[in-house]
N, C-alpha and C positions, 0 to 999 in steps of 0.2 A: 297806366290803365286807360281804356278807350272812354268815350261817354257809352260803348254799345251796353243794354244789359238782356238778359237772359233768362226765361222764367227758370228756376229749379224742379226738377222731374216731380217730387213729389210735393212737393208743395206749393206749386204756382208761382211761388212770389221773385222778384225777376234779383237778379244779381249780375254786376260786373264782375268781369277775370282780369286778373286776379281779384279775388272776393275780398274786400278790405274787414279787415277786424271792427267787432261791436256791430255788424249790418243787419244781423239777425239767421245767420249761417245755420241750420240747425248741428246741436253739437257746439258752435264754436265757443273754444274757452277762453279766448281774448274779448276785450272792450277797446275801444277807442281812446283808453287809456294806459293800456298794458306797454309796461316798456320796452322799447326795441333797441337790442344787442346790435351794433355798428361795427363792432371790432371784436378780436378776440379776448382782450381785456376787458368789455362790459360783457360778454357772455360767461365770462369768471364771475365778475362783480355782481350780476342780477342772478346767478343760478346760486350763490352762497348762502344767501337768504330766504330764497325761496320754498316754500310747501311745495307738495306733487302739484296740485292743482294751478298754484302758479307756474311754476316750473312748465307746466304743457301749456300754460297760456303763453307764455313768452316764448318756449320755442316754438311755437307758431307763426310767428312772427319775425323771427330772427333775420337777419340781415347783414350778418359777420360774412356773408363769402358774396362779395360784389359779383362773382363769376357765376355761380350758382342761384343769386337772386335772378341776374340778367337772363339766363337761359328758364327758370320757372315762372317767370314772368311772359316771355316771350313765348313759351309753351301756350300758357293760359291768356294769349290775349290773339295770337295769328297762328301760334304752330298746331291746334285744332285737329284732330282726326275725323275724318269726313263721320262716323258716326256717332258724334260728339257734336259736332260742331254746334247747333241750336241749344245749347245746355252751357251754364258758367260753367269756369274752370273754376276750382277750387286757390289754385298757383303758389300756394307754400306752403311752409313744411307742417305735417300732420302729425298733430300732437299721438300722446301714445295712449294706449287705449289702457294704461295699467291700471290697478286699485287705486280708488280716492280714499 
């Protein structure tokens, strides 16, 4: 992530891309604390346990596909669509919008 940040459309307040968890994301269901899955074996290990609600904070955050982080990362900090570009990127995975 760059130092650049970005206001959010609707609400002013500026955010880095990738948007880091607990920043004040509207919506987001991670903290700054929420555990981040590295491998396929902690995304077994932290979804066992888990409520819906954690469940979509952690996969929020997920970080089991090195190859998939890299390119949603690089999306959200240079690969930019010209009508996009003045606005954060969100840059990982999007919890699901199911029942709490």
């Amino acid at each position: 992530m760059s130092d650049r940040t970005d206001p959010h459309p609707p609400t002013g307040r500026p955010f880095g891309s990738p948007v880091p968890p607990g920043t004040g994301w509207p919506g987001d269901p991670a903290t700054v604390g929420t555990p981040v899955a590295r491998s396929a074996a902690d995304v077994i290990a932290l979804a066992q346990d888990a409520g819906l609600h954690q469940l979509q904070a952690r996969s929020s955050v997920c970080c089991a596909c090195p190859r998939l982080v890299s390119w949603r990362e690089g999306v959200a900090s240079t690969g930019r669509r010209a009508s996009f570009a003045d606005q954060p990127y969100w840059g990982r995975p999007v919890p699901t919008f199911g029942d709490d």
